[in-house]
PDB file of N, H, CA, C and O in Angstrom:
ATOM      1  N   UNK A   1    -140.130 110.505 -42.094  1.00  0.00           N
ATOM      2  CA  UNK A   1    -140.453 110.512 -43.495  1.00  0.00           C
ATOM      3  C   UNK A   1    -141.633 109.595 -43.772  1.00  0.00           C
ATOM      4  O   UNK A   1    -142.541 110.091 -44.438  1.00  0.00           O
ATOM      5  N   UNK A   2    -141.781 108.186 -43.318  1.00  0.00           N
ATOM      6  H   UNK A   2    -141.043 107.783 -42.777  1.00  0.00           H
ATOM      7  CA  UNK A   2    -143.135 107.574 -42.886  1.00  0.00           C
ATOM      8  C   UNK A   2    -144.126 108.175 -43.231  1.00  0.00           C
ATOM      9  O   UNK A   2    -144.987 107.974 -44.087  1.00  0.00           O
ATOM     10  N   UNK A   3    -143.851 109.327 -42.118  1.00  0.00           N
ATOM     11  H   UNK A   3    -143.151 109.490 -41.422  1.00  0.00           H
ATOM     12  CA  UNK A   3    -145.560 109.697 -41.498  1.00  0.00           C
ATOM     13  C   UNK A   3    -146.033 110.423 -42.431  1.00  0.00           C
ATOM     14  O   UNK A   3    -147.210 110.327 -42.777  1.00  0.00           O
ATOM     15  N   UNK A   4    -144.910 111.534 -43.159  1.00  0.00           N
ATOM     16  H   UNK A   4    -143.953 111.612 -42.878  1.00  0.00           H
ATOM     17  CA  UNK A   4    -145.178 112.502 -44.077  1.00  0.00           C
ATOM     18  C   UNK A   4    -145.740 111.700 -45.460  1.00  0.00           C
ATOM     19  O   UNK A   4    -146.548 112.133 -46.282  1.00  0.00           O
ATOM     20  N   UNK A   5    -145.211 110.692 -45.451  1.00  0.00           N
ATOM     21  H   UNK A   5    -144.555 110.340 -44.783  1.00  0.00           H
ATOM     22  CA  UNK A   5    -145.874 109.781 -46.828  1.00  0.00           C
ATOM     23  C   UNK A   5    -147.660 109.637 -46.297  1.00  0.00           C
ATOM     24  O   UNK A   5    -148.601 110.311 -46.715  1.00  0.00           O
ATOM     25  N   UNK A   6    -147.683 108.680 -45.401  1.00  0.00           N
ATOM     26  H   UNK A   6    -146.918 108.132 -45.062  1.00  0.00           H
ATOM     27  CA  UNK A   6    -148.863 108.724 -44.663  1.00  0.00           C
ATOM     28  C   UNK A   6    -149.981 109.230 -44.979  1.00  0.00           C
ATOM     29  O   UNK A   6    -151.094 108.742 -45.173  1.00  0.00           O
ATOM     30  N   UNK A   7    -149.439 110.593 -45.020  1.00  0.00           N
ATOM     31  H   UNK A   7    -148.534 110.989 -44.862  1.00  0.00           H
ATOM     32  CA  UNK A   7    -150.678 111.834 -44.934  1.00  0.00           C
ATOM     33  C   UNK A   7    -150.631 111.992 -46.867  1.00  0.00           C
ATOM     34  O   UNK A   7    -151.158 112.931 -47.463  1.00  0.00           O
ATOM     35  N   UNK A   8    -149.887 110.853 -47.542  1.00  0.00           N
ATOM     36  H   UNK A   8    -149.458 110.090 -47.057  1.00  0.00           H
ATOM     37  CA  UNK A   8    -149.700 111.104 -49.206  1.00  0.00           C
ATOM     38  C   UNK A   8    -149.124 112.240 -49.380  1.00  0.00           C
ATOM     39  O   UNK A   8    -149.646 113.067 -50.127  1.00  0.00           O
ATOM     40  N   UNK A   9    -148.197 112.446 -48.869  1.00  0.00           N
ATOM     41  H   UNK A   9    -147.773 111.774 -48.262  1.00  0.00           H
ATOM     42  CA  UNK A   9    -146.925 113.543 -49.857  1.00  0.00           C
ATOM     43  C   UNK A   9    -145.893 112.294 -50.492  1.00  0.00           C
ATOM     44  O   UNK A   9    -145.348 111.349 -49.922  1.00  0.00           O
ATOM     45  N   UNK A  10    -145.887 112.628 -51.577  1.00  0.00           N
ATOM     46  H   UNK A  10    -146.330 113.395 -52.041  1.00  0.00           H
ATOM     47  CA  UNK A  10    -144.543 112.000 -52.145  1.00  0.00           C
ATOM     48  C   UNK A  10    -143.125 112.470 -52.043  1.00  0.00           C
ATOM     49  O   UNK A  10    -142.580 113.494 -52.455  1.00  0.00           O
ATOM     50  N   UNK A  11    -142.613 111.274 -51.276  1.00  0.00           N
ATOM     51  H   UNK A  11    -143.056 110.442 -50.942  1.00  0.00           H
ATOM     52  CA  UNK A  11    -141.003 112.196 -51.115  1.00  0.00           C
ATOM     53  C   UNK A  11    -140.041 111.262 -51.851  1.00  0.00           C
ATOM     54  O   UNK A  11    -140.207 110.068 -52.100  1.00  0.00           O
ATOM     55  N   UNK A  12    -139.128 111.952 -52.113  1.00  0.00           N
ATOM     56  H   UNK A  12    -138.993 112.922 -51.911  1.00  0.00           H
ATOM     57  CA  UNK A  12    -138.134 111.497 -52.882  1.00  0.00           C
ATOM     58  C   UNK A  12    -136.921 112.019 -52.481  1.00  0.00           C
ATOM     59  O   UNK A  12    -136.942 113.213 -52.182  1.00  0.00           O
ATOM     60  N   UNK A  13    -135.550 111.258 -52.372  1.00  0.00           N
ATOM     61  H   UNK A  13    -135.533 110.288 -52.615  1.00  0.00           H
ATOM     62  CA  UNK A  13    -134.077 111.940 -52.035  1.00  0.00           C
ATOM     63  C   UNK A  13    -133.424 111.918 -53.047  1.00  0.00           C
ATOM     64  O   UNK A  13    -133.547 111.155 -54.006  1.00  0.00           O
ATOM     65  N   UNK A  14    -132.417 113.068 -52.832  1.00  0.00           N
ATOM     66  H   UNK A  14    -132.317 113.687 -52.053  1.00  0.00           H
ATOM     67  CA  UNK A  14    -131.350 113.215 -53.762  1.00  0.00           C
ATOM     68  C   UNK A  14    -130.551 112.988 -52.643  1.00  0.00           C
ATOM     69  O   UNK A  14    -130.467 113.434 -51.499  1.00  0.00           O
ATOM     70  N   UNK A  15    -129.716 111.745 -53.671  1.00  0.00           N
ATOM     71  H   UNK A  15    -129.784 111.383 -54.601  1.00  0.00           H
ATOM     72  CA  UNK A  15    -127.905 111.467 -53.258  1.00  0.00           C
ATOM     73  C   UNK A  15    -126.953 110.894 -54.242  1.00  0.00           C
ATOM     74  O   UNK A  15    -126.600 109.723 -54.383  1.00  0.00           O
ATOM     75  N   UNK A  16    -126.512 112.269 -55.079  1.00  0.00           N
ATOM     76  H   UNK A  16    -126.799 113.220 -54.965  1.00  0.00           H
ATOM     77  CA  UNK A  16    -125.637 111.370 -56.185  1.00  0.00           C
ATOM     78  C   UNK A  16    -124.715 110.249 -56.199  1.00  0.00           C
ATOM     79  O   UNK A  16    -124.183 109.732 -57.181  1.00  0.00           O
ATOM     80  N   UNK A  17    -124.598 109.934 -54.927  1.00  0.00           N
ATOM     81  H   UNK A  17    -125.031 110.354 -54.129  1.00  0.00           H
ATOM     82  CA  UNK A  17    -123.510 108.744 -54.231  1.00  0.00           C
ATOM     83  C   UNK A  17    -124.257 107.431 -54.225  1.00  0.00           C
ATOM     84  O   UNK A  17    -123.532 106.534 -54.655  1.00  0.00           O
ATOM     85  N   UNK A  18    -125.434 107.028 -53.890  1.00  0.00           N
ATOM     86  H   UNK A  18    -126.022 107.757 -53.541  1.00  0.00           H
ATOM     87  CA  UNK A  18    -126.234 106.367 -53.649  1.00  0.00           C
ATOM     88  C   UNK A  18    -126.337 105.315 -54.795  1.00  0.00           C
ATOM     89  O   UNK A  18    -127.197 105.635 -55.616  1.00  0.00           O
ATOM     90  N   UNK A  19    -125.573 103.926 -55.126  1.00  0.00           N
ATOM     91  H   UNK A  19    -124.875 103.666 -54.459  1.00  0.00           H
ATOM     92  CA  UNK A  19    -125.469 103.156 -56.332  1.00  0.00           C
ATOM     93  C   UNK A  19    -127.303 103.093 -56.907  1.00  0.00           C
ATOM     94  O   UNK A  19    -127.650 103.268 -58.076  1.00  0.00           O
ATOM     95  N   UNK A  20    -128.290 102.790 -55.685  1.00  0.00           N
ATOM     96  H   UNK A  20    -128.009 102.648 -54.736  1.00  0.00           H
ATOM     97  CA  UNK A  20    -129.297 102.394 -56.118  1.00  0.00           C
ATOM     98  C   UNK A  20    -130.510 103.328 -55.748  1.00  0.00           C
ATOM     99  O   UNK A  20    -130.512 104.210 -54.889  1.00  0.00           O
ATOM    100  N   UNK A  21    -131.553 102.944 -56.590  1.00  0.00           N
ATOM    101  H   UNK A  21    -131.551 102.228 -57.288  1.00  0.00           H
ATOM    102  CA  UNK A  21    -132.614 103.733 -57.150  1.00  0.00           C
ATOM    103  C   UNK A  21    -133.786 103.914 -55.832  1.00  0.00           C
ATOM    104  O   UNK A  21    -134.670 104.770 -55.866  1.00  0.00           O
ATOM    105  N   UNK A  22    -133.635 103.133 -54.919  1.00  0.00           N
ATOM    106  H   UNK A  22    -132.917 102.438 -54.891  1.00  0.00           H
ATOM    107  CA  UNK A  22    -134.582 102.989 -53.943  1.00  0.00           C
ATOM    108  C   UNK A  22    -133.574 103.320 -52.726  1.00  0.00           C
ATOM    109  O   UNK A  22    -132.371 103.099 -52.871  1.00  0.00           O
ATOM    110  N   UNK A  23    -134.036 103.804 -51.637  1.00  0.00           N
ATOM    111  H   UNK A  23    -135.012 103.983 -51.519  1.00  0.00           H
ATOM    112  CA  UNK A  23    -133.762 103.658 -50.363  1.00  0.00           C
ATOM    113  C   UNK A  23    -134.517 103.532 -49.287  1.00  0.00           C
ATOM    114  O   UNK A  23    -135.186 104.528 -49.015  1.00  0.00           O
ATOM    115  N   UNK A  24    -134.634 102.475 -48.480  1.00  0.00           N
ATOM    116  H   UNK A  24    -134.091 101.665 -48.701  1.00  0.00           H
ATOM    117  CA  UNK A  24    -136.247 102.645 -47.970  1.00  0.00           C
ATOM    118  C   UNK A  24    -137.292 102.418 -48.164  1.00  0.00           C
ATOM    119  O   UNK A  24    -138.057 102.422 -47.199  1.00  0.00           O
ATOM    120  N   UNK A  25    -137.868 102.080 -49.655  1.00  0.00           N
ATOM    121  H   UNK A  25    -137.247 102.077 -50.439  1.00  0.00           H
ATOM    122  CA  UNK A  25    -139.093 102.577 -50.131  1.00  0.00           C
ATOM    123  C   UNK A  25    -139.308 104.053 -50.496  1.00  0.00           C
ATOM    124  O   UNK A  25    -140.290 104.616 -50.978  1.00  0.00           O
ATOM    125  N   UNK A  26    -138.256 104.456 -50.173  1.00  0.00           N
ATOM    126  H   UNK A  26    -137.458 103.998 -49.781  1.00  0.00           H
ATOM    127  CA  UNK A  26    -138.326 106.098 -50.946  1.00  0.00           C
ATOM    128  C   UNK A  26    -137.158 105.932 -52.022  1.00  0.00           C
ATOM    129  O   UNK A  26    -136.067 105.369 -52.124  1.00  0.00           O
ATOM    130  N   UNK A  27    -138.052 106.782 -52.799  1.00  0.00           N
ATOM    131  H   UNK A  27    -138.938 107.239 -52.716  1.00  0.00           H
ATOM    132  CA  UNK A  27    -137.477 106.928 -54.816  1.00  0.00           C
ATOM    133  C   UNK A  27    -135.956 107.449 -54.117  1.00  0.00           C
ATOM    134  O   UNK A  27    -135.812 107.690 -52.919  1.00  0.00           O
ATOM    135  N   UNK A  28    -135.093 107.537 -54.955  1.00  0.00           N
ATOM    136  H   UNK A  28    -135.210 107.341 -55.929  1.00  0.00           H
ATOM    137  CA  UNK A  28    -133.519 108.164 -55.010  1.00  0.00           C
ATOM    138  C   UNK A  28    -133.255 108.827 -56.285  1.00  0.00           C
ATOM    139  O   UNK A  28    -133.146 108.078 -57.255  1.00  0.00           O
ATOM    140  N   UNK A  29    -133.098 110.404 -56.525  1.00  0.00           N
ATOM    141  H   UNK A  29    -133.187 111.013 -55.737  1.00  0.00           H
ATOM    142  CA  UNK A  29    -132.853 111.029 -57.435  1.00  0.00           C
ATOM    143  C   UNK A  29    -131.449 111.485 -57.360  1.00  0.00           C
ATOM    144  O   UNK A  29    -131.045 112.292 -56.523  1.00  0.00           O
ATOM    145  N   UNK A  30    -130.397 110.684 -58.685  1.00  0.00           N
ATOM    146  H   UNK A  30    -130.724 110.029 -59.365  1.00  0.00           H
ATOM    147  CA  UNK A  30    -129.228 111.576 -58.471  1.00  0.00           C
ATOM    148  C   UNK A  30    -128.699 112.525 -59.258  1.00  0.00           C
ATOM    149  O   UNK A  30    -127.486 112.722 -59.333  1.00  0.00           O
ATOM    150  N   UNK A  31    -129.721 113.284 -60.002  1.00  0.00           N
ATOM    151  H   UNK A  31    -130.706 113.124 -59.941  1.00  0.00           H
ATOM    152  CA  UNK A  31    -129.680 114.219 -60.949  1.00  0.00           C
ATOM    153  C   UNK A  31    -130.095 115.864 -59.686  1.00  0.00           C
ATOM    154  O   UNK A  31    -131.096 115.945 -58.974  1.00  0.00           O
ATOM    155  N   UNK A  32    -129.509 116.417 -59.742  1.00  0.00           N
ATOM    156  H   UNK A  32    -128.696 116.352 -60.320  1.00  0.00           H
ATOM    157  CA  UNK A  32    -129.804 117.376 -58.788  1.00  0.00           C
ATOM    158  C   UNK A  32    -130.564 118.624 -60.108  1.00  0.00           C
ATOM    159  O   UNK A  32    -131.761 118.643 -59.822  1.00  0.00           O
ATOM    160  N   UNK A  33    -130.437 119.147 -60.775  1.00  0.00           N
ATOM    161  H   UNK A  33    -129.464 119.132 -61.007  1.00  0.00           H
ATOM    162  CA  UNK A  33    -131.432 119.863 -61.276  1.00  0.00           C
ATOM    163  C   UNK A  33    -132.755 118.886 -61.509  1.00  0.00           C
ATOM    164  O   UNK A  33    -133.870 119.379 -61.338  1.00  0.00           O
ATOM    165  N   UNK A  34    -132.628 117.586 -61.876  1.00  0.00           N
ATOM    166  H   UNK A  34    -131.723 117.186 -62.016  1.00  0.00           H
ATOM    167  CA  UNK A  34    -134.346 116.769 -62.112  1.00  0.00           C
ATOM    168  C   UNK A  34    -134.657 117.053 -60.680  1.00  0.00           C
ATOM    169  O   UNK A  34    -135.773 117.398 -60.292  1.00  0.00           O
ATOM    170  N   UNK A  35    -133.841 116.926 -60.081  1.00  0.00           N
ATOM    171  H   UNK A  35    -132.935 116.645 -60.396  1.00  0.00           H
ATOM    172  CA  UNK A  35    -134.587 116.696 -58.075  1.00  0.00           C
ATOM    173  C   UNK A  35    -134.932 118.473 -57.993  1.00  0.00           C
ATOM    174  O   UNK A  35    -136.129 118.370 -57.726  1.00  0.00           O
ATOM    175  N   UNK A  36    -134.815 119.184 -58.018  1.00  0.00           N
ATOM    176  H   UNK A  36    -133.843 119.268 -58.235  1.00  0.00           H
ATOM    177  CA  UNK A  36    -135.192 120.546 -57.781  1.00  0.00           C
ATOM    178  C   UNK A  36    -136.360 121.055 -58.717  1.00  0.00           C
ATOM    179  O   UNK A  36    -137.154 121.952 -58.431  1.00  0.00           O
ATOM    180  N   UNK A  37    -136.312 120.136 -60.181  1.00  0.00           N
ATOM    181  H   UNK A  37    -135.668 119.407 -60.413  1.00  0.00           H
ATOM    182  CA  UNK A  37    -137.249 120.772 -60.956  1.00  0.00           C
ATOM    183  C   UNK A  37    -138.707 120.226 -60.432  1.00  0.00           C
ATOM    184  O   UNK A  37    -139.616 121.056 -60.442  1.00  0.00           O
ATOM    185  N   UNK A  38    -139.034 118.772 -59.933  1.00  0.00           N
ATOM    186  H   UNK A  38    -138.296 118.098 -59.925  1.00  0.00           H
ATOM    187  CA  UNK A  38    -139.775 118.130 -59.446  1.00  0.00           C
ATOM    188  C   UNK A  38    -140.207 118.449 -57.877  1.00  0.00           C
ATOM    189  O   UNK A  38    -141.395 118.354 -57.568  1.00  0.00           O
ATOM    190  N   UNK A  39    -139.330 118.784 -57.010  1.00  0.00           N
ATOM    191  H   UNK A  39    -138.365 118.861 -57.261  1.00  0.00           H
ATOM    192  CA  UNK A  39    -139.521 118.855 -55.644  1.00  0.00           C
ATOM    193  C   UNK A  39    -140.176 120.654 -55.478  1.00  0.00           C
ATOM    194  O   UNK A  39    -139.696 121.672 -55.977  1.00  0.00           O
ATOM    195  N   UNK A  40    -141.192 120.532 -54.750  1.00  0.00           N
ATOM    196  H   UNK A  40    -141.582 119.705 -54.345  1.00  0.00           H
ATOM    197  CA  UNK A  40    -141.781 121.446 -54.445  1.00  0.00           C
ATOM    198  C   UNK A  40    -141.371 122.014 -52.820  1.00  0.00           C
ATOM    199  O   UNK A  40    -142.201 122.723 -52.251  1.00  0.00           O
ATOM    200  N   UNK A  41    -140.564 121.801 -52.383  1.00  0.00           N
ATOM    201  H   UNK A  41    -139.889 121.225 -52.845  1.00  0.00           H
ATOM    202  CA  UNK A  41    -139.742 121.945 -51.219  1.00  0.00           C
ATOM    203  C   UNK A  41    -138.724 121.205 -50.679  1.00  0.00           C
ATOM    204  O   UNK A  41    -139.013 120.031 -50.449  1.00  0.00           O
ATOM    205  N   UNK A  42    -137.584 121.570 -50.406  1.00  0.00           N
ATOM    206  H   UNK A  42    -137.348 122.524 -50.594  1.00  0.00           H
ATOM    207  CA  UNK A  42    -136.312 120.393 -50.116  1.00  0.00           C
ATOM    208  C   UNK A  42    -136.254 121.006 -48.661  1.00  0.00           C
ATOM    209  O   UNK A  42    -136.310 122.191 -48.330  1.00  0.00           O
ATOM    210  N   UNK A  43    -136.111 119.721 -47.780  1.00  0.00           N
ATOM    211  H   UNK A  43    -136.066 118.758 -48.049  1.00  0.00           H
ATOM    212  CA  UNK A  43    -135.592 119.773 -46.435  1.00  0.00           C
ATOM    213  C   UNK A  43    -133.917 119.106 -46.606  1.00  0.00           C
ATOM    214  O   UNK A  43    -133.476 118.060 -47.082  1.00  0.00           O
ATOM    215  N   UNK A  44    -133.287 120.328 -45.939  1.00  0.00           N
ATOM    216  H   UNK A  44    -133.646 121.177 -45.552  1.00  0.00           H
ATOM    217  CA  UNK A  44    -131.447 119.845 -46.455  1.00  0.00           C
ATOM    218  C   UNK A  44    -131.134 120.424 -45.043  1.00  0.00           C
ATOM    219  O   UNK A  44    -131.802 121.327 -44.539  1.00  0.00           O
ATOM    220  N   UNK A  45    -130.074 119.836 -44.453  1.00  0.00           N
ATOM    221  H   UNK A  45    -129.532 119.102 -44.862  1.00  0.00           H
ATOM    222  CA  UNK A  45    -129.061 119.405 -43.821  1.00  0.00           C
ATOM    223  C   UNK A  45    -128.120 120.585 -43.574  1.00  0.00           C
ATOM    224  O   UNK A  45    -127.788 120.933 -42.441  1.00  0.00           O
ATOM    225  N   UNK A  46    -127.578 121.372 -45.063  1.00  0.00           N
ATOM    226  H   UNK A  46    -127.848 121.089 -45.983  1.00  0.00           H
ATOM    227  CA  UNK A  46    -126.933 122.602 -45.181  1.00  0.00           C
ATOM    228  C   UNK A  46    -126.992 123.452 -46.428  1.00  0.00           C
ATOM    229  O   UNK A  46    -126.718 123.131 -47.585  1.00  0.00           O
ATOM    230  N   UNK A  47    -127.338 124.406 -46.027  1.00  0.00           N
ATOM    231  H   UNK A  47    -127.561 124.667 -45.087  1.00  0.00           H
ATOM    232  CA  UNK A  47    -127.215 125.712 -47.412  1.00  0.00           C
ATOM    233  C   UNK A  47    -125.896 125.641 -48.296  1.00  0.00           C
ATOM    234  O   UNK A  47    -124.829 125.929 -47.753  1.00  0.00           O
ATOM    235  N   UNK A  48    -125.913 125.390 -49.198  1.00  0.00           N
ATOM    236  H   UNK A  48    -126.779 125.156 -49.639  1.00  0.00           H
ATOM    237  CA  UNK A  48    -124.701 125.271 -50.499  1.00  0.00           C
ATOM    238  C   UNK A  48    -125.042 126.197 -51.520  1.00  0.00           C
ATOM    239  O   UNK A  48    -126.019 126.871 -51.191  1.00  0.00           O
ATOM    240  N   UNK A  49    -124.619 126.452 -52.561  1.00  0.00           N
ATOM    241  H   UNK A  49    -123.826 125.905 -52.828  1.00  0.00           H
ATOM    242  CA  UNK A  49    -124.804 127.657 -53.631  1.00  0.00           C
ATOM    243  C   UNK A  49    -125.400 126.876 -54.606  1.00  0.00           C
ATOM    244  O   UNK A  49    -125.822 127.554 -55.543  1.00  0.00           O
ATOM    245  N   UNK A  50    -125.633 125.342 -54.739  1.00  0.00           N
ATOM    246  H   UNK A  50    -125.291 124.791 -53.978  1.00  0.00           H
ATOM    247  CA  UNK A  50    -126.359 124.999 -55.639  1.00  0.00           C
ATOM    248  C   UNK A  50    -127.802 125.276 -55.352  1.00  0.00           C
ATOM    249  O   UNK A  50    -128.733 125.182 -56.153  1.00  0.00           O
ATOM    250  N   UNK A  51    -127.853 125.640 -54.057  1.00  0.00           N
ATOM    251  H   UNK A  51    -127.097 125.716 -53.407  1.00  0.00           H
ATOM    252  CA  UNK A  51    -129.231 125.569 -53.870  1.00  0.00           C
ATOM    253  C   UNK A  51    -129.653 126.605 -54.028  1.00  0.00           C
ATOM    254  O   UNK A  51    -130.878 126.696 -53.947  1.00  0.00           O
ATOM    255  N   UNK A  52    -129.124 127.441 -54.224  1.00  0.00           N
ATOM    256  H   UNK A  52    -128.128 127.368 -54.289  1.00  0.00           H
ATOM    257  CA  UNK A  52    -129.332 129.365 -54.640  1.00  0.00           C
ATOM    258  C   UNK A  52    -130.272 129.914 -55.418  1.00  0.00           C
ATOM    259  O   UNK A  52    -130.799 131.025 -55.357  1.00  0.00           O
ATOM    260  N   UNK A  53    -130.429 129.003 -56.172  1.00  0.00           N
ATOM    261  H   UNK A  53    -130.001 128.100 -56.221  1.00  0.00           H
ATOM    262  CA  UNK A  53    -131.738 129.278 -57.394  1.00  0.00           C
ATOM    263  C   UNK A  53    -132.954 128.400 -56.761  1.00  0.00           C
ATOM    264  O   UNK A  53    -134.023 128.291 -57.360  1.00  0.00           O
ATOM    265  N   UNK A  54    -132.772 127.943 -55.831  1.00  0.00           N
ATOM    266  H   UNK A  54    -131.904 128.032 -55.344  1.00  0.00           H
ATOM    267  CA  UNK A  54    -134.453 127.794 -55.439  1.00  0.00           C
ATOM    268  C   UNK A  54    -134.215 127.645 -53.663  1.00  0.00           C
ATOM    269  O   UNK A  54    -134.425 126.738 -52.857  1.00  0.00           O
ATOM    270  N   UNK A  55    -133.713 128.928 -53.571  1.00  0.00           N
ATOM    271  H   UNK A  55    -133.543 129.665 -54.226  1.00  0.00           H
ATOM    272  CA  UNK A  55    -133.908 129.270 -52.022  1.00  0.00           C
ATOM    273  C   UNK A  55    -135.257 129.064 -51.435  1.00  0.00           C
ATOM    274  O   UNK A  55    -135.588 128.458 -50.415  1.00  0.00           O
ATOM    275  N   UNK A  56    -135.874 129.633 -52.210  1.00  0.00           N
ATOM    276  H   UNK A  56    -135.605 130.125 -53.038  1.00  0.00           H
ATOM    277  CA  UNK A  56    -137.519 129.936 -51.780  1.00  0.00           C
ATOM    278  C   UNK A  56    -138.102 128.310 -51.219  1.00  0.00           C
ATOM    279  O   UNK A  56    -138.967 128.140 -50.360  1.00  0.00           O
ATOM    280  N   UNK A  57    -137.507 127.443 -51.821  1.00  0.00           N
ATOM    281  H   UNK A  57    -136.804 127.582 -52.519  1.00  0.00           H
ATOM    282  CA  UNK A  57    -137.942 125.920 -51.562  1.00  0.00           C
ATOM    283  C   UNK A  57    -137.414 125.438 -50.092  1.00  0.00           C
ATOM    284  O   UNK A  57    -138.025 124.740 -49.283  1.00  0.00           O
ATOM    285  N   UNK A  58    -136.101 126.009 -49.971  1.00  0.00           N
ATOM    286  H   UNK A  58    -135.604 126.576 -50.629  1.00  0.00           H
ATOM    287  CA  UNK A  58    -135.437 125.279 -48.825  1.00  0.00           C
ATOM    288  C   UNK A  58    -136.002 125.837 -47.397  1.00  0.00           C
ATOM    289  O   UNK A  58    -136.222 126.976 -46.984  1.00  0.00           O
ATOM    290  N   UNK A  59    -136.166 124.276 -46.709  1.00  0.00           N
ATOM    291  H   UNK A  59    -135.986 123.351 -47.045  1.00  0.00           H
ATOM    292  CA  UNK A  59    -136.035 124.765 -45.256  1.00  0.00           C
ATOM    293  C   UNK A  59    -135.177 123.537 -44.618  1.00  0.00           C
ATOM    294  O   UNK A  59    -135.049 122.321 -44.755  1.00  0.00           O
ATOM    295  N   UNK A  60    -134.579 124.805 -43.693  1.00  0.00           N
ATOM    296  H   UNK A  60    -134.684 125.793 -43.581  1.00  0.00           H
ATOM    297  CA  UNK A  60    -133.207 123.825 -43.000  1.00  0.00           C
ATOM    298  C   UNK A  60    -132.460 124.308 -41.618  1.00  0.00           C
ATOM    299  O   UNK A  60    -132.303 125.508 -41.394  1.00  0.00           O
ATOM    300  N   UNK A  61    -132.129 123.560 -40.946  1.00  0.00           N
ATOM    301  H   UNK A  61    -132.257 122.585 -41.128  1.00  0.00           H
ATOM    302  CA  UNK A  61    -131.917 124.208 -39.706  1.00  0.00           C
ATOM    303  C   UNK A  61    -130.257 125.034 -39.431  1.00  0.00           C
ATOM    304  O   UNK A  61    -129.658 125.313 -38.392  1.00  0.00           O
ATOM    305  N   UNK A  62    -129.851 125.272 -41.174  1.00  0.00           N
ATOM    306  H   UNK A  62    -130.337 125.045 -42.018  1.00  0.00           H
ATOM    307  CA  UNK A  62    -128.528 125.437 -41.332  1.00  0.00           C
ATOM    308  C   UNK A  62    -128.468 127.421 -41.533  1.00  0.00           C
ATOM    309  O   UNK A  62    -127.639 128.034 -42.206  1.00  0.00           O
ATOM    310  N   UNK A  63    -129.669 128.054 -40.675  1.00  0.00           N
ATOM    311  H   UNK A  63    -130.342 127.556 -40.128  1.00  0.00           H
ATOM    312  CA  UNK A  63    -129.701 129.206 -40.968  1.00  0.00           C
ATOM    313  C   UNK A  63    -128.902 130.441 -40.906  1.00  0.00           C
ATOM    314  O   UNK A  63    -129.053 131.645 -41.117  1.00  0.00           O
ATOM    315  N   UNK A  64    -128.068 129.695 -40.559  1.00  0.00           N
ATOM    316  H   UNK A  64    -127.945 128.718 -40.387  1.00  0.00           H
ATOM    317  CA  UNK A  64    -126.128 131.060 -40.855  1.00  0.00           C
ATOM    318  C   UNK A  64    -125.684 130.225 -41.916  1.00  0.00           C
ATOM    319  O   UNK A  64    -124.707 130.834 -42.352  1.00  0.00           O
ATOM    320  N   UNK A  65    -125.812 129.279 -42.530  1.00  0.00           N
ATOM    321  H   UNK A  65    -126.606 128.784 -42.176  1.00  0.00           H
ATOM    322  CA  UNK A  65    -125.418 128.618 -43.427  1.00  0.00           C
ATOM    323  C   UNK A  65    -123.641 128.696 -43.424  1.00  0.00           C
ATOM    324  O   UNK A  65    -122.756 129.203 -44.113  1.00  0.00           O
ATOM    325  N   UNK A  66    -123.729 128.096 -42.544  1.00  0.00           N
ATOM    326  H   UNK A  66    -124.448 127.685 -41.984  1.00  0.00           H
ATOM    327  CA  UNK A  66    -122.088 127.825 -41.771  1.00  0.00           C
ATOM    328  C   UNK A  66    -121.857 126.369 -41.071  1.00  0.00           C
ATOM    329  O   UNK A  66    -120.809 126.039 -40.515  1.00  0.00           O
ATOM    330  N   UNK A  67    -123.272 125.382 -41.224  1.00  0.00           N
ATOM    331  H   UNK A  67    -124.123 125.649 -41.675  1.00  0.00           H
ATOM    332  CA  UNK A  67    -123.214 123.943 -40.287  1.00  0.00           C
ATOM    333  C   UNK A  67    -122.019 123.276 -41.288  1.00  0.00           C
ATOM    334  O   UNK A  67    -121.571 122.154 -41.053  1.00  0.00           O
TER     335      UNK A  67
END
């Protein structure tokens, strides 16, 4: 995530669990529609049905969406 800043992409995580606003030096969003309306691509972990309305964004190595 570093490197990708690096090159100036701004990244930001969503984790509604997460008490605080920073992690890292990377922002923490725990509003999941603000994090989707803002993020121009999400790298996730696993396919869920919230993410259904902006498939087109996701890439993930969860491609039977069964991890």
């Amino acid at each position: 995530m570093r490197r990708i800043r690096e090159k100036g992409v701004d990244i930001v995580i969503y984790e509604p669990a997460w008490k605080e606003n920073m992690f890292h030096n990377f922002r923490v969003i725990h509003d999941l529609s603000y994090f989707k309306m803002i993020s121009d691509i999400l790298a996730v972990n696993r396919i869920t049905e919230e993410l259904a309305d902006v498939s087109d964004k996701v890439y993930t190595r969860d491609i039977f969406a069964r991890d």
